[in-house]
py3Dmol code that shows the C-alpha trace and the ligand (Angstrom):
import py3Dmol

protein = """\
ATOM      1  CA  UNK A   1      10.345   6.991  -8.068  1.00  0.00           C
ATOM      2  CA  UNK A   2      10.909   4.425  -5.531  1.00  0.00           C
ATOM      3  CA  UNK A   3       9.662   0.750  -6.521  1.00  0.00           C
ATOM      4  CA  UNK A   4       6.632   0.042  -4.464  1.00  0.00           C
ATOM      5  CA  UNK A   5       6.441  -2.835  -1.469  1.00  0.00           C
ATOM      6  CA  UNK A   6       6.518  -6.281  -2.699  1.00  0.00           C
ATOM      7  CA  UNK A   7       3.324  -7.000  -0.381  1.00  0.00           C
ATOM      8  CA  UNK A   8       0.938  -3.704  -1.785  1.00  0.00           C
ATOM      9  CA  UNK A   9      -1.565  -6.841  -3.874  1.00  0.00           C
ATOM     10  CA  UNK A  10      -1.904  -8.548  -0.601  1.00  0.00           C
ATOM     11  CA  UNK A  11      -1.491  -6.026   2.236  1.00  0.00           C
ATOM     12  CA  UNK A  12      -4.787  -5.537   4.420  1.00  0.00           C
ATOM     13  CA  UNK A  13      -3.367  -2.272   5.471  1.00  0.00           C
ATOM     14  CA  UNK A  14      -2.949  -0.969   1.941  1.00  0.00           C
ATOM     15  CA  UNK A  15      -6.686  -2.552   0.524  1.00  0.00           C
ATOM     16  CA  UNK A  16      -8.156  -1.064   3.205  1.00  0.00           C
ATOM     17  CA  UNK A  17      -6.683   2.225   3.383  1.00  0.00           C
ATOM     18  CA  UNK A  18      -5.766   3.642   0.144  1.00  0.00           C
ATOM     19  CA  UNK A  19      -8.290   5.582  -1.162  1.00  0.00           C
ATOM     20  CA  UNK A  20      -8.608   6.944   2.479  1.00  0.00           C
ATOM     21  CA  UNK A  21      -8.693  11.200   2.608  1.00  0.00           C
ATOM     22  CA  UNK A  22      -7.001  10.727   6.197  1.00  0.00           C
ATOM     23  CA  UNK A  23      -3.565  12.418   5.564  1.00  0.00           C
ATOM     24  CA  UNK A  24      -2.322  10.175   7.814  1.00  0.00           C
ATOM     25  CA  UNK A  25      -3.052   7.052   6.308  1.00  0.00           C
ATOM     26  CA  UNK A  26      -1.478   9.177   2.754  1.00  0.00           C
ATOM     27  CA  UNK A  27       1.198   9.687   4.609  1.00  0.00           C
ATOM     28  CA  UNK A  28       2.040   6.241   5.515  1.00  0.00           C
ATOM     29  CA  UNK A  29       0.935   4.681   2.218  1.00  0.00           C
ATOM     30  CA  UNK A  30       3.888   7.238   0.738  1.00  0.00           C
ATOM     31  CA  UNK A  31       7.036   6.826   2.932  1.00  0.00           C
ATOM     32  CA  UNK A  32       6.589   3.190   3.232  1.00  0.00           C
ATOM     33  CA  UNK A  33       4.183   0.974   0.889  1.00  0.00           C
ATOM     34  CA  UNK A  34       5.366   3.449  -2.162  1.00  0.00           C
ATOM     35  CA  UNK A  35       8.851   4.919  -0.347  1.00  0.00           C
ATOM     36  CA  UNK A  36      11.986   4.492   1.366  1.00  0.00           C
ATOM     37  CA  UNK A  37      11.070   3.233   4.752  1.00  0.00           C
ATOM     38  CA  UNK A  38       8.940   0.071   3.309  1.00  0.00           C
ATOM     39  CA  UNK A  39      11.784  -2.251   4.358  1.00  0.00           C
ATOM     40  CA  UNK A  40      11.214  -0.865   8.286  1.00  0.00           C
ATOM     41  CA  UNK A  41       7.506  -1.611   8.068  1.00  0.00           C
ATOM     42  CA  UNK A  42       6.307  -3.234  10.933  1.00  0.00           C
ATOM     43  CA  UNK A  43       3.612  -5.046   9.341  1.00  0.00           C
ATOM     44  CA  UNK A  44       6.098  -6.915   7.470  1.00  0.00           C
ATOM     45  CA  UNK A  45       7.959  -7.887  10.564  1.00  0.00           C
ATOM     46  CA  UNK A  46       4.854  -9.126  11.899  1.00  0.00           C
ATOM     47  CA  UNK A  47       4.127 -11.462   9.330  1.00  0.00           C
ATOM     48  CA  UNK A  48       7.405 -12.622   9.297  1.00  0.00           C
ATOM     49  CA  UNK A  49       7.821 -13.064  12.634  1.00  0.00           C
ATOM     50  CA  UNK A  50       3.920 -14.466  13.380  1.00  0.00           C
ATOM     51  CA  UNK A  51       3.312 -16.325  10.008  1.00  0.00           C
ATOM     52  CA  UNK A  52       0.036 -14.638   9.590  1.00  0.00           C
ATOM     53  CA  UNK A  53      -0.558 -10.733   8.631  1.00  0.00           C
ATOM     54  CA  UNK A  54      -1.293  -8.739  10.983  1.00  0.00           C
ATOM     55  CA  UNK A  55      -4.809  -6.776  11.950  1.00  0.00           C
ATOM     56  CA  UNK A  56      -5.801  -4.561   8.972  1.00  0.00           C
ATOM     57  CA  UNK A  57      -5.840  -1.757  11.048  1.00  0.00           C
ATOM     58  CA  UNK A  58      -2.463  -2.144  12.295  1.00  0.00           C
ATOM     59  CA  UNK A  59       0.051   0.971  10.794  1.00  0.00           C
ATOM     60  CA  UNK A  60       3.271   0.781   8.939  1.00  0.00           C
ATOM     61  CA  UNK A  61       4.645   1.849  12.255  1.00  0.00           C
ATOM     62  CA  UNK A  62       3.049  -1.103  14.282  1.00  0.00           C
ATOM     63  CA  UNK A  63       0.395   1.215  16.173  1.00  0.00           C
ATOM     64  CA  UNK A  64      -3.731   0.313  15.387  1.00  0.00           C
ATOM     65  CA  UNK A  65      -5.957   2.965  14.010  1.00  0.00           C
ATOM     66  CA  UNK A  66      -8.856   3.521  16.402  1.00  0.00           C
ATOM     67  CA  UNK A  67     -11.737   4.204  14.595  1.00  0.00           C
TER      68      UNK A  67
END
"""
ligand_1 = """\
8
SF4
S 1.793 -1.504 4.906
Fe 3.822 -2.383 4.870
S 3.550 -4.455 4.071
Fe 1.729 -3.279 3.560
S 2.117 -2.501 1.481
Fe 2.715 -0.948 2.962
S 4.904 -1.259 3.301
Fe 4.069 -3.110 2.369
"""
view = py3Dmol.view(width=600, height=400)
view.addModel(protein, "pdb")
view.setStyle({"model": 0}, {"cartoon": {"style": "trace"}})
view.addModel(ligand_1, "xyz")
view.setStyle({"model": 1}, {"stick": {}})
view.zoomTo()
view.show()
């Protein structure tokens, strides 16, 4: 089993979405928070990059959910 992102206490994105049904949102939460791609995560850029996390509603893959 992969080793799990070392933001998943802190991540909006994560808090927020995972007890979601929305297979998307599983999906996510399983390749990158909990799998292999959590190191491409564009959350993580963002906060790198801005300082400050990003919108809780932004994706792994940098796109928003619209409610
Ligand atoms: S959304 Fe990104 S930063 Fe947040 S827990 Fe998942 S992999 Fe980590």
């Amino acid at each position: 089993m992969d080793k799990e992102c070392e933001s998943i206490e802190k991540c909006g994105f994560f808090k927020k979405y995972k007890e979601t049904k929305a297979l998307a949102c599983r999906g996510f939460v399983r390749r990158y928070c909990k799998g292999p791609q959590q190191n491409e995560c564009k959350r993580k850029k963002y906060s790198q990059e801005h300082g400050t996390p990003p919108s809780n509603d932004m994706m792994p893959n940098g796109q928003m959910i619209v409610a």
